[in-house]
Residue frames relative to the residue before (quaternion, step in Angstrom):
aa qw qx qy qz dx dy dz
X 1.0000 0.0000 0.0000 0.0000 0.00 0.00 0.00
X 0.6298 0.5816 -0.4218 0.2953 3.72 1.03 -0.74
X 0.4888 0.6863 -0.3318 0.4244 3.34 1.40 -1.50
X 0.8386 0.2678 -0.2110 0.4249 4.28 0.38 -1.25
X 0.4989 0.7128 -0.3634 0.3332 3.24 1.71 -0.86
X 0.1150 -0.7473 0.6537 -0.0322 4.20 -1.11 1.19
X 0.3626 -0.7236 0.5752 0.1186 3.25 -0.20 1.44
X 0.8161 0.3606 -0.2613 0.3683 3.82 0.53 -0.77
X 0.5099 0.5321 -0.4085 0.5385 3.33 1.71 -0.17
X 0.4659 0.5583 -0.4005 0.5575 3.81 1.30 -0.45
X 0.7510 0.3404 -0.2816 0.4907 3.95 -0.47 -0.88
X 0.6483 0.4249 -0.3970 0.4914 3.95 0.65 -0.47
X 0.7220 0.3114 -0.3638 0.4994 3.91 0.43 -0.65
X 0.4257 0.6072 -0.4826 0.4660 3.98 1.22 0.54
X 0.5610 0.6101 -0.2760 0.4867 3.35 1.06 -1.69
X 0.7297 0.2042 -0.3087 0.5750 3.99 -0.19 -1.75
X 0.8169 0.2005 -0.5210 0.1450 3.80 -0.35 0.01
X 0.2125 0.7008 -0.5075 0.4540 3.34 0.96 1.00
X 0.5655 0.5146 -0.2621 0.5888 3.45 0.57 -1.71
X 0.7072 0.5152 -0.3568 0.3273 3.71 -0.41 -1.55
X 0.6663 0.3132 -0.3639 0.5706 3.62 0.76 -1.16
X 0.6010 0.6466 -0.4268 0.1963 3.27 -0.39 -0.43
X 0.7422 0.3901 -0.1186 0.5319 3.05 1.19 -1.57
X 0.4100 0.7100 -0.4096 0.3999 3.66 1.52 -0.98
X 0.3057 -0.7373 0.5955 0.0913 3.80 -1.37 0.89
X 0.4444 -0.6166 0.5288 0.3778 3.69 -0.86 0.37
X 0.6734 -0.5197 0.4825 0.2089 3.12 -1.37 1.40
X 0.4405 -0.5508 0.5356 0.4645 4.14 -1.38 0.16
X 0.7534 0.5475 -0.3507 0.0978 3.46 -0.40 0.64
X 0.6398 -0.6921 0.2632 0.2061 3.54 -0.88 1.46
X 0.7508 0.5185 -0.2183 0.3462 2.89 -1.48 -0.62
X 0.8679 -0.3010 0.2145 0.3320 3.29 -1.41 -0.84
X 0.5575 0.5294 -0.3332 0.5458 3.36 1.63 -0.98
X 0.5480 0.4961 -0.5815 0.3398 4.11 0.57 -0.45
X 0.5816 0.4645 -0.4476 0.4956 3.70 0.60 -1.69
X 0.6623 0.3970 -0.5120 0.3765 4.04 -0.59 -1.07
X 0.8928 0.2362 -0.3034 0.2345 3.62 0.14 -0.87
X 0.3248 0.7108 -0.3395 0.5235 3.20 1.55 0.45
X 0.6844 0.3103 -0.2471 0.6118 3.67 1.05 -1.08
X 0.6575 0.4044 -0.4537 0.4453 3.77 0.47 0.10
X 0.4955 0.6932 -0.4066 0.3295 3.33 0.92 -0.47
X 0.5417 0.6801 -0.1516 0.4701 3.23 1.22 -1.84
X 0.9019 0.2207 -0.1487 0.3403 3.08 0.09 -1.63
X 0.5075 0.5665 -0.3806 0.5260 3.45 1.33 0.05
X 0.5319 0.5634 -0.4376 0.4562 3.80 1.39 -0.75
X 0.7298 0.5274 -0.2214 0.3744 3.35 0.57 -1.87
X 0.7579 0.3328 -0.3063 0.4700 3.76 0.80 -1.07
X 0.5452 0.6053 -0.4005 0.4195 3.82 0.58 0.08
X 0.6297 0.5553 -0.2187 0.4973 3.11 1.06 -1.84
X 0.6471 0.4941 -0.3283 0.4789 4.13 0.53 -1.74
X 0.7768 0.2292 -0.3050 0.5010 4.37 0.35 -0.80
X 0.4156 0.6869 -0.4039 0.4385 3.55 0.68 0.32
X 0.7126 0.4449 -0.1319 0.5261 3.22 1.65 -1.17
X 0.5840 0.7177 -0.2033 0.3202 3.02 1.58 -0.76
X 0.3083 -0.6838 0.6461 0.1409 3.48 -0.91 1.60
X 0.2440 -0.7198 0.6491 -0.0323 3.78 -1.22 1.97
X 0.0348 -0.6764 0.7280 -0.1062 3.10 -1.56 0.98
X 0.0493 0.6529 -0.7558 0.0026 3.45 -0.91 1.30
X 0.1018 -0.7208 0.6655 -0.1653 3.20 -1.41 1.40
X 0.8157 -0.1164 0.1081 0.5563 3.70 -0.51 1.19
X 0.8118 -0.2680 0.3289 0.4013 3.59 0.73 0.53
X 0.5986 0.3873 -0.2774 0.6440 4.05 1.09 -0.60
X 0.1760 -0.7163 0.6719 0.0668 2.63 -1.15 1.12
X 0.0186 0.8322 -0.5540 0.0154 3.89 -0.82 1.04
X 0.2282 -0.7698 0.5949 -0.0379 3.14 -1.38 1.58
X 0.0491 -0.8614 0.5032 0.0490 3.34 -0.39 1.20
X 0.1619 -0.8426 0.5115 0.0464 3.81 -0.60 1.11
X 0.1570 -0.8016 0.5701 0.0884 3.44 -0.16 1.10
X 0.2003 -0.8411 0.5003 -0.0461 3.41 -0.11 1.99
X 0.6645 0.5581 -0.3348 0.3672 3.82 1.07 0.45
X 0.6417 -0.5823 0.2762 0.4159 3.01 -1.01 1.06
X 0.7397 -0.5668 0.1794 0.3153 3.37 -1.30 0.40
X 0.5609 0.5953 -0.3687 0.4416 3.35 1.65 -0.88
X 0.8616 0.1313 -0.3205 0.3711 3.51 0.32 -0.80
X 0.2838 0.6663 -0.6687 0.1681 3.63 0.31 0.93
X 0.5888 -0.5775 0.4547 0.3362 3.27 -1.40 1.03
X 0.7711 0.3425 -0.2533 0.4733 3.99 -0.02 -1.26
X 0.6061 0.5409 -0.4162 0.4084 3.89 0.70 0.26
């Protein structure tokens, strides 16, 4: 799998399913299960959106995902 495997074609289908939540509407339904899927919604926005950002590196088989989780001022390459 390493030999076909594209780390950046990975982080781009992260990216559209970021996008996807985003645009995605809230089902018809009330009550408590809307908030639940609303809060998954988020977190599926936020974790898609965080490897989406993510600089990949496949090396010998390891595949490595680096998330630079600081605010913008004190990133280093900015």
């Amino acid at each position: 799998m390493a030999e076909t495997f594209d780390p950046d074609a990975m982080i781009t289908r992260f990216q559209e399913r970021a996008a996807a939540v985003r645009r995605r509407g809230l089902p018809p339904v009330e009550g408590p299960e809307r908030q639940m899927i609303k809060e998954q919604m988020q977190l599926d926005y936020m974790d898609f959106a965080m490897l989406g950002d993510a600089q990949a590196r496949l090396d010998g088989g390891i595949l490595t995902l680096t998330v630079d989780l600081r605010p913008e001022p004190d990133r280093e390459d900015h």
